[in-house]
C-alpha positions as YAML, in Angstrom:
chain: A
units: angstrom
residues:
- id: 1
  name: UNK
  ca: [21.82, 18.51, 11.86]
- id: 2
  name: UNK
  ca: [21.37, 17.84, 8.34]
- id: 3
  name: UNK
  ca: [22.14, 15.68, 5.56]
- id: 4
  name: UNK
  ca: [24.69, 15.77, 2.87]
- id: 5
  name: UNK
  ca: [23.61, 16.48, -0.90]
- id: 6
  name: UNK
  ca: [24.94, 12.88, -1.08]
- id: 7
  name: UNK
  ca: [23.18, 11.64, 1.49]
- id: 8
  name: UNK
  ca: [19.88, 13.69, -0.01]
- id: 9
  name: UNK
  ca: [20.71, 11.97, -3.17]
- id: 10
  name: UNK
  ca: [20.17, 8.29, -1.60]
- id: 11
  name: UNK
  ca: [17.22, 8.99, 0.09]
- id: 12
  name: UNK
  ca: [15.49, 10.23, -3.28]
- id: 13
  name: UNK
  ca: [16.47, 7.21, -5.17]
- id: 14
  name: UNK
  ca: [14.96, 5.35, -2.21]
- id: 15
  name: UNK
  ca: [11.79, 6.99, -2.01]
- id: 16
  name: UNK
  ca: [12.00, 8.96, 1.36]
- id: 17
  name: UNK
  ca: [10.90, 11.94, 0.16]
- id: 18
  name: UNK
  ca: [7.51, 10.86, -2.08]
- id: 19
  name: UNK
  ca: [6.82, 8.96, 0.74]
- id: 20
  name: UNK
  ca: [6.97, 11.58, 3.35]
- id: 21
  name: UNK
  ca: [4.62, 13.77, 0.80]
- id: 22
  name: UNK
  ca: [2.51, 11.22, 0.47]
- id: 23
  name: UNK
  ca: [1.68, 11.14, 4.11]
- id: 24
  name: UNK
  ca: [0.86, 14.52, 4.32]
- id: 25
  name: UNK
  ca: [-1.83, 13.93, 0.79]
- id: 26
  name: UNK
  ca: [-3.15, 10.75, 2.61]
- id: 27
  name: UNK
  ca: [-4.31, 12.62, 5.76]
- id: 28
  name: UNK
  ca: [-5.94, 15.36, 3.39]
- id: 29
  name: UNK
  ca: [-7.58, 12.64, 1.72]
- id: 30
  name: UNK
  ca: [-9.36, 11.36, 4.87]
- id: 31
  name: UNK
  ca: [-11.55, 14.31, 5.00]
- id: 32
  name: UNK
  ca: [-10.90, 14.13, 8.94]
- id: 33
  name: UNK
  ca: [-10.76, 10.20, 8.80]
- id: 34
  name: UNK
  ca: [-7.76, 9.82, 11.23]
- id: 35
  name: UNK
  ca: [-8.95, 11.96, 13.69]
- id: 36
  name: UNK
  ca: [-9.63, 9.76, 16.38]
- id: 37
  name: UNK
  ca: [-6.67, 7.96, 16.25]
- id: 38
  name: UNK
  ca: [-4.11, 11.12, 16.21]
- id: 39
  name: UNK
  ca: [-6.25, 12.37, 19.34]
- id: 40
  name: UNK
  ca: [-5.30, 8.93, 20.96]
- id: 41
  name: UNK
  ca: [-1.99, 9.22, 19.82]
- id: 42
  name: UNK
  ca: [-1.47, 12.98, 21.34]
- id: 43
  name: UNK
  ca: [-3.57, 11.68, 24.88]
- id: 44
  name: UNK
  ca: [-1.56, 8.91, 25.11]
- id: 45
  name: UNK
  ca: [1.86, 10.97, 24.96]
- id: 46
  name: UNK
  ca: [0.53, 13.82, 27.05]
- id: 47
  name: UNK
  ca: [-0.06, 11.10, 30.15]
- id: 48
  name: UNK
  ca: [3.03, 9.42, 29.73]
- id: 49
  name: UNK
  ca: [4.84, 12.93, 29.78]
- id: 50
  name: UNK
  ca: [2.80, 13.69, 33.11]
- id: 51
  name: UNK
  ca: [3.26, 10.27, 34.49]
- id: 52
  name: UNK
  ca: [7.81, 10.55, 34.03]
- id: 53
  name: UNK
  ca: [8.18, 14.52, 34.09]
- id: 54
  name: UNK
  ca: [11.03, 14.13, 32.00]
- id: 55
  name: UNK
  ca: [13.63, 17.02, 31.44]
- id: 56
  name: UNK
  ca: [13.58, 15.95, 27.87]
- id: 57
  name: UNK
  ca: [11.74, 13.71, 25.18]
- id: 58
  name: UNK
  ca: [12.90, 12.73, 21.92]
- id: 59
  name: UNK
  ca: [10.27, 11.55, 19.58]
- id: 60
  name: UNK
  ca: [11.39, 9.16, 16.68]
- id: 61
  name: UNK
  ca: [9.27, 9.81, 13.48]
- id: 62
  name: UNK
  ca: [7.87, 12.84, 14.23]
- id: 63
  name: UNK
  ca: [7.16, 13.89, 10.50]
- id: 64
  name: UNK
  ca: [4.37, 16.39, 10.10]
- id: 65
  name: UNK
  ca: [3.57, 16.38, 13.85]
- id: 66
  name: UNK
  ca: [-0.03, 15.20, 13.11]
- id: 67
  name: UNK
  ca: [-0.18, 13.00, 16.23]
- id: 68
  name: UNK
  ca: [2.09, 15.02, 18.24]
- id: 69
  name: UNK
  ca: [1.13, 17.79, 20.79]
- id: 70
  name: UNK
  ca: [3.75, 19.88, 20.58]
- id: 71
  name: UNK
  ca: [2.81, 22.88, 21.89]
- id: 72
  name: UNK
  ca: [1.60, 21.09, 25.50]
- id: 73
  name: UNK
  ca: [4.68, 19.15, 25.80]
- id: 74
  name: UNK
  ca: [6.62, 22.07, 25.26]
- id: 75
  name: UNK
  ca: [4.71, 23.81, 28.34]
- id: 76
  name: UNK
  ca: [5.24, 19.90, 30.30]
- id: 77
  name: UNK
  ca: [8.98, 19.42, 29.81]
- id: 78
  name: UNK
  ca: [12.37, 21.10, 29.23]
- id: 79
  name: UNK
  ca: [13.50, 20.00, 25.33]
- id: 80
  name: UNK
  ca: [11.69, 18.17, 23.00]
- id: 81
  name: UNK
  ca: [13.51, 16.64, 19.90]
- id: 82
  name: UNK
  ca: [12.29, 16.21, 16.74]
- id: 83
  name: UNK
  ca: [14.11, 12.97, 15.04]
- id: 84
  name: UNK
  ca: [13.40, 11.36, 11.90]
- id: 85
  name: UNK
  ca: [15.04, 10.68, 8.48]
- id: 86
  name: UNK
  ca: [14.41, 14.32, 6.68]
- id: 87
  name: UNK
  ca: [11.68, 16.80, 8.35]
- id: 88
  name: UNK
  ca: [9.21, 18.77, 6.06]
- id: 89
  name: UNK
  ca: [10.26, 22.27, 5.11]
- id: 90
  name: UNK
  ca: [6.47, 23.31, 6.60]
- id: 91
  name: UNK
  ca: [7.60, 21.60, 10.08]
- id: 92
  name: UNK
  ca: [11.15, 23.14, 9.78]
- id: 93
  name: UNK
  ca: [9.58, 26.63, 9.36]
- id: 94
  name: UNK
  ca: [6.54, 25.92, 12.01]
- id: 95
  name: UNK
  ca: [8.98, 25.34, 14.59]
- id: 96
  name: UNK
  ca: [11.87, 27.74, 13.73]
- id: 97
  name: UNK
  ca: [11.66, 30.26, 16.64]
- id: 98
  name: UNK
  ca: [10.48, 27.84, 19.31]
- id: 99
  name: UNK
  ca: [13.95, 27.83, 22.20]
- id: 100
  name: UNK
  ca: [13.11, 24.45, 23.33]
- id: 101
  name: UNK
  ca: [13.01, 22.18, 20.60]
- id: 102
  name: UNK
  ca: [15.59, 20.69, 18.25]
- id: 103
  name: UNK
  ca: [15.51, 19.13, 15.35]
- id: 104
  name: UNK
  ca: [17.76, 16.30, 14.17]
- id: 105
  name: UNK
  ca: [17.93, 14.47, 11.17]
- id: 106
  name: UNK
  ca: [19.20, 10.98, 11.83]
- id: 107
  name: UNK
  ca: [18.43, 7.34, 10.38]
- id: 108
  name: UNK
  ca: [16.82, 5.36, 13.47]
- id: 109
  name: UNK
  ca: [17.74, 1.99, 11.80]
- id: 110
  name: UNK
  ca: [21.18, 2.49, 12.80]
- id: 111
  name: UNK
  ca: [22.63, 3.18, 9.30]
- id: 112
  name: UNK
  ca: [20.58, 0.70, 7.58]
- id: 113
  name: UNK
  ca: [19.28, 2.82, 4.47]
- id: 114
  name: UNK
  ca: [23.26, 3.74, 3.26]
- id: 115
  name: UNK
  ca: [24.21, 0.15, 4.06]
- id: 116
  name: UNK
  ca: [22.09, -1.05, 1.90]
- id: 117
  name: UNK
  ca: [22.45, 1.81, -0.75]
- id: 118
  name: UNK
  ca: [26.49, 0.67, -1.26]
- id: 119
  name: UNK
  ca: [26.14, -2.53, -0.96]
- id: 120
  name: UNK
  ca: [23.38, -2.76, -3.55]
- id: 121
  name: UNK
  ca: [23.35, 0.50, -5.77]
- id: 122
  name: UNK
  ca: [25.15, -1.95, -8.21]
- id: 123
  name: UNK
  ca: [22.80, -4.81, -8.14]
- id: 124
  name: UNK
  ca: [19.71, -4.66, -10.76]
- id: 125
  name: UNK
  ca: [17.42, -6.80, -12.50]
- id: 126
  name: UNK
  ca: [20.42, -8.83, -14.66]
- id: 127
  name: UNK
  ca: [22.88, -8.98, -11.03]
- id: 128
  name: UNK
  ca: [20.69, -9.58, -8.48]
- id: 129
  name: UNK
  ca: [21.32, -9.65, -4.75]
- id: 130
  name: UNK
  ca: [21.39, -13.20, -3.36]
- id: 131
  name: UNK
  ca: [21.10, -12.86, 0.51]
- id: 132
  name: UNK
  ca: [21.08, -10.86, 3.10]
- id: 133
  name: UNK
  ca: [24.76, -12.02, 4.22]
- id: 134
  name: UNK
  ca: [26.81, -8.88, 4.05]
- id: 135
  name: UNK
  ca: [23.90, -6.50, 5.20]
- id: 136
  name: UNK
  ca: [24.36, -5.40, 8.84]
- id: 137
  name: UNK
  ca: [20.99, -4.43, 10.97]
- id: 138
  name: UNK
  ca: [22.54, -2.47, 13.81]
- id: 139
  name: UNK
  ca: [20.75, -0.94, 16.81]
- id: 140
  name: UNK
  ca: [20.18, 2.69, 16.76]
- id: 141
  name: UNK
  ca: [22.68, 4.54, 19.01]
- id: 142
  name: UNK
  ca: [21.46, 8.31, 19.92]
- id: 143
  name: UNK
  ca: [24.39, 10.50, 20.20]
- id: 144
  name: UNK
  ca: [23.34, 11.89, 23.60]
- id: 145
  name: UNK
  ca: [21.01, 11.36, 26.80]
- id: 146
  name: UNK
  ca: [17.46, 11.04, 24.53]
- id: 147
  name: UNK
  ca: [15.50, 11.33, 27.86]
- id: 148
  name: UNK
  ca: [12.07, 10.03, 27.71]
- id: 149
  name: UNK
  ca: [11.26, 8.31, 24.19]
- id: 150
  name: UNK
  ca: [8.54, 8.22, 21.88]
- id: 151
  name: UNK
  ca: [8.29, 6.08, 19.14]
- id: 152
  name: UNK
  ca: [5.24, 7.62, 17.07]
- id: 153
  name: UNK
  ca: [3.73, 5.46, 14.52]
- id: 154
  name: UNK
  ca: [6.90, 4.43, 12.92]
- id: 155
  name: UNK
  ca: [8.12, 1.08, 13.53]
- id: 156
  name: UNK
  ca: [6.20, -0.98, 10.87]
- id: 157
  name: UNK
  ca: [7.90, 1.47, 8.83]
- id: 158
  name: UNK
  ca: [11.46, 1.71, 9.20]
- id: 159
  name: UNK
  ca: [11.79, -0.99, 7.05]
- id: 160
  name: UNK
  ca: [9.19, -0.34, 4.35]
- id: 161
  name: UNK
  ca: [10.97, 1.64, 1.77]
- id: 162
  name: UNK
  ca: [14.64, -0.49, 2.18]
- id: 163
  name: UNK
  ca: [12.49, -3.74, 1.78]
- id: 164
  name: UNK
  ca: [10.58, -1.91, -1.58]
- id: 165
  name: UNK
  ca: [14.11, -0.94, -2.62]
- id: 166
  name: UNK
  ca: [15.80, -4.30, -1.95]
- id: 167
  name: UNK
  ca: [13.23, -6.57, -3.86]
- id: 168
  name: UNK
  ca: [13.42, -4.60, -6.81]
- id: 169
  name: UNK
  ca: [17.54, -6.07, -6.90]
- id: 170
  name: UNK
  ca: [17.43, -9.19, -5.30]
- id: 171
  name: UNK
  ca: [15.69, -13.00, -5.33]
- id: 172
  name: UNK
  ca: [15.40, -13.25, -1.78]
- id: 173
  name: UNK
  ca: [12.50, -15.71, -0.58]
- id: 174
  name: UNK
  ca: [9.43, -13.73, 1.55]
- id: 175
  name: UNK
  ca: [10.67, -15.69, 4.40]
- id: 176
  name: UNK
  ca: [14.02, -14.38, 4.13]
- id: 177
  name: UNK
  ca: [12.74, -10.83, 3.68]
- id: 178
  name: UNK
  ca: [10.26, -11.57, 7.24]
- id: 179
  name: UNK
  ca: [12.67, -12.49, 9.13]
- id: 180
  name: UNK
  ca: [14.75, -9.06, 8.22]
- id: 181
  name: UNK
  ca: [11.81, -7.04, 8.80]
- id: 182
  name: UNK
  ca: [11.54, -8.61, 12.36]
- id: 183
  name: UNK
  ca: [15.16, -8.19, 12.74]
- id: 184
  name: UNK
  ca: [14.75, -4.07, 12.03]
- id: 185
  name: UNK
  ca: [11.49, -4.17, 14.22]
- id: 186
  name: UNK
  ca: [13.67, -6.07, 16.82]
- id: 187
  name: UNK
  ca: [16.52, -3.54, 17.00]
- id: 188
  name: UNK
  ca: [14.61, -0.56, 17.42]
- id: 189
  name: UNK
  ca: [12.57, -2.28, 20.58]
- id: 190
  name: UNK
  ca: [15.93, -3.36, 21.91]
- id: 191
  name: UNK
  ca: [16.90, 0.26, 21.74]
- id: 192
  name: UNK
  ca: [13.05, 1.40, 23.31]
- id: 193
  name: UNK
  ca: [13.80, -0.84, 26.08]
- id: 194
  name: UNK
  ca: [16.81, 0.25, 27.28]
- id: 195
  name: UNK
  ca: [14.99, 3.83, 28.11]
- id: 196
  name: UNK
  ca: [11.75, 5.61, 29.62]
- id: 197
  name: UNK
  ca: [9.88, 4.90, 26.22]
- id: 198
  name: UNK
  ca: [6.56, 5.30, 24.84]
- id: 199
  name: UNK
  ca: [5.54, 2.97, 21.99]
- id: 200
  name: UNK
  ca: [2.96, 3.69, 19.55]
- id: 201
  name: UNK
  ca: [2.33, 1.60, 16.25]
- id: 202
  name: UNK
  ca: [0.09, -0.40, 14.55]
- id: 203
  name: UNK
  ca: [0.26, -4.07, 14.66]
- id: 204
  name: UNK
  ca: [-2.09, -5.53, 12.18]
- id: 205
  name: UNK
  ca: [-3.40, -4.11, 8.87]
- id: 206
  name: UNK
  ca: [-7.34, -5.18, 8.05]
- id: 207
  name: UNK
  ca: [-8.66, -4.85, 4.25]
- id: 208
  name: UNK
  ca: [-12.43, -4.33, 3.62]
- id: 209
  name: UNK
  ca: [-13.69, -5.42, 0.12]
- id: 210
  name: UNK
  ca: [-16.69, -4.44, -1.16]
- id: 211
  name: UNK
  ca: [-18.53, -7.21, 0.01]
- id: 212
  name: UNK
  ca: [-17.40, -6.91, 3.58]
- id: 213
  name: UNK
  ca: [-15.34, -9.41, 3.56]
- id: 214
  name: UNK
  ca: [-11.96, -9.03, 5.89]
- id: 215
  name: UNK
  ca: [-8.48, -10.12, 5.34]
- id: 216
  name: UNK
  ca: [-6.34, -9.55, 8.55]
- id: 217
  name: UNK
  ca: [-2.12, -8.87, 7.83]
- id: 218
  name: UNK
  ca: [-0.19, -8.49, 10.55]
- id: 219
  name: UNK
  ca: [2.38, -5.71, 9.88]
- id: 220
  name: UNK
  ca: [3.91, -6.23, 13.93]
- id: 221
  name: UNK
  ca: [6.49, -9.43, 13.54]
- id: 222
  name: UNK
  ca: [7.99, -9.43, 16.72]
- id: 223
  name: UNK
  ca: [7.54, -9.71, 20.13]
- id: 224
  name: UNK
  ca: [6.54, -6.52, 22.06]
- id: 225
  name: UNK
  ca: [7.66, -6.47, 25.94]
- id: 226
  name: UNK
  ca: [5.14, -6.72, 28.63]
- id: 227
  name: UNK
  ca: [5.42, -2.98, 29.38]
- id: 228
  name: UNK
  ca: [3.85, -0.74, 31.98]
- id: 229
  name: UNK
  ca: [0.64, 0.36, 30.50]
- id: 230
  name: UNK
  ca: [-0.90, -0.72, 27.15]
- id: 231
  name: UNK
  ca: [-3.60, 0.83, 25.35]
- id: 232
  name: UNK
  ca: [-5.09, -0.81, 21.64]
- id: 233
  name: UNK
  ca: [-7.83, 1.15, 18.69]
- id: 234
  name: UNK
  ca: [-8.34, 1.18, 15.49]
- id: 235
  name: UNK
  ca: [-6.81, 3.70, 13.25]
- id: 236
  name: UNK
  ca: [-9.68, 4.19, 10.42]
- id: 237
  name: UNK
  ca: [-6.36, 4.21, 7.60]
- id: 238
  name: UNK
  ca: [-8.17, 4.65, 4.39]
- id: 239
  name: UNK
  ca: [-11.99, 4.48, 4.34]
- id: 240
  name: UNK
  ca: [-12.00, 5.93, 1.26]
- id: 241
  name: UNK
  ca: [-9.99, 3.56, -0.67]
- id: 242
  name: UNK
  ca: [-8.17, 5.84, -1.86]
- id: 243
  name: UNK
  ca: [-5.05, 3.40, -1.70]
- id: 244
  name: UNK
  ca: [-6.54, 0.04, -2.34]
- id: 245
  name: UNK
  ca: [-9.72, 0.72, -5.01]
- id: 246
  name: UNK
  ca: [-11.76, -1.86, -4.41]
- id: 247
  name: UNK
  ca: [-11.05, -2.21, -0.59]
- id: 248
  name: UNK
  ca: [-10.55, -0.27, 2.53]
- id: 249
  name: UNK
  ca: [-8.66, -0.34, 5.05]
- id: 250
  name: UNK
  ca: [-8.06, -0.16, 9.02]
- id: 251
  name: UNK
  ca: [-5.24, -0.38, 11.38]
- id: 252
  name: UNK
  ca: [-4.88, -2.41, 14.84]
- id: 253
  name: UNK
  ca: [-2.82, 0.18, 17.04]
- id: 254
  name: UNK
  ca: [-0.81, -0.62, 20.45]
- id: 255
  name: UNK
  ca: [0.66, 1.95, 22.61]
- id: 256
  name: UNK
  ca: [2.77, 0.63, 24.78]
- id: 257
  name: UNK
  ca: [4.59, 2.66, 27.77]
- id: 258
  name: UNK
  ca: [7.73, 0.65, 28.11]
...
């Protein structure tokens, strides 16, 4: 399933695209940086496949399948999907002639991104968006059976790029724009919890300066559940500063077998 030139249209004024090439130039940067925390990642989901046997697993964000095992799970299970917001032409082709996985292009916010594309594509700098009032944060709703879920380093981000979008064409308060994230965040654990899901994400973001010193951000604003099994590490982000300059920077990760 793909996406309409239409549809391809919003998600380049929106950024999806730069920012799915940008993770790919990030992990290059590393020099082997994240290593340790995409071998947690692919550990994690390999004992959580053993632990449910599942006929099928869905895994939402799996982008360049750094962090995902593919080839084992194939060997474990009976499908695997691929779901995220637009796959890279490399993955596409990588995967083309393996029978038991699918890939599906779909927007895990439940619709979110073109909501807010038609509701704000007229808004700008001289018109801008007041409130949040009219925009609708719905649950994701899969169109089949997912089987066993993974949720692979992508809820912090599902509402990264609409909040970027939305600030440039609105005078919403930070508070105001919080409590939406945690609404988005909300939803998709909702929609975790009502399945055999894996959770995987990163919870806290911690900035290095030069001098040492450490600021802490939390980038989780809701409440996980209790959950079954829970692993934390640190993800080694950007060492090199290539992001931040003057500062590095780590990320707190949870998984979180739900």
């Amino acid at each position: 399933m793909t996406h309409s030139i239409e549809y391809r249209r919003i998600l380049t004024r929106m950024g999806y695209y730069n920012y799915q090439n940008g993770l790919i130039y990030r992990h290059l940067n590393q020099e082997g940086g994240w290593d340790e925390h995409l071998g947690r990642c692919r550990n994690l989901i390999m004992r959580t496949i053993e632990h449910y046997s599942p006929d099928k697993v869905t895994i939402l964000g799996s982008g360049w399948l750094l962090d995902l095992p593919l080839k084992e799970m194939i060997e474990k299970t009976g499908m695997v999907c691929l779901v995220d917001i637009v796959h890279p032409p490399d993955v596409i082709n990588q995967i083309k002639d393996l029978k038991k996985v699918e890939v599906r292009e779909l927007d895990i916010t439940g619709g979110l991104i073109e909501e807010i594309w038609k509701k704000t594509r007229k808004n700008s700098f001289l018109n801008r968006l007041k409130s949040f009032g009219n925009i609708t944060i719905n649950e994701y709703i899969p169109e089949e059976d997912p089987g066993l879920v993974i949720s692979l380093n992508i809820l912090t981000q599902l509402e990264a790029l609409p909040v970027k979008y939305l600030k440039k064409r609105s005078g919403i308060s930070e508070e105001e724009f919080r409590c939406f994230r945690s609404e988005i965040q909300k939803k998709h654990i909702d929609f975790l919890s009502k399945h055999k899901s894996l959770l995987i994400t990163d919870f806290e973001e911690i900035f290095i300066n030069r001098s040492g010193k450490q600021e802490t951000i939390p980038t989780l604003i809701t409440d996980l559940p209790e959950g079954k099994a829970r692993e934390e590490w640190t993800w080694d982000f950007d060492l090199k500063g290539a992001d931040y300059y003057n500062r590095k920077c780590k990320m707190k990760v949870v998984g979180l077998v739900i």
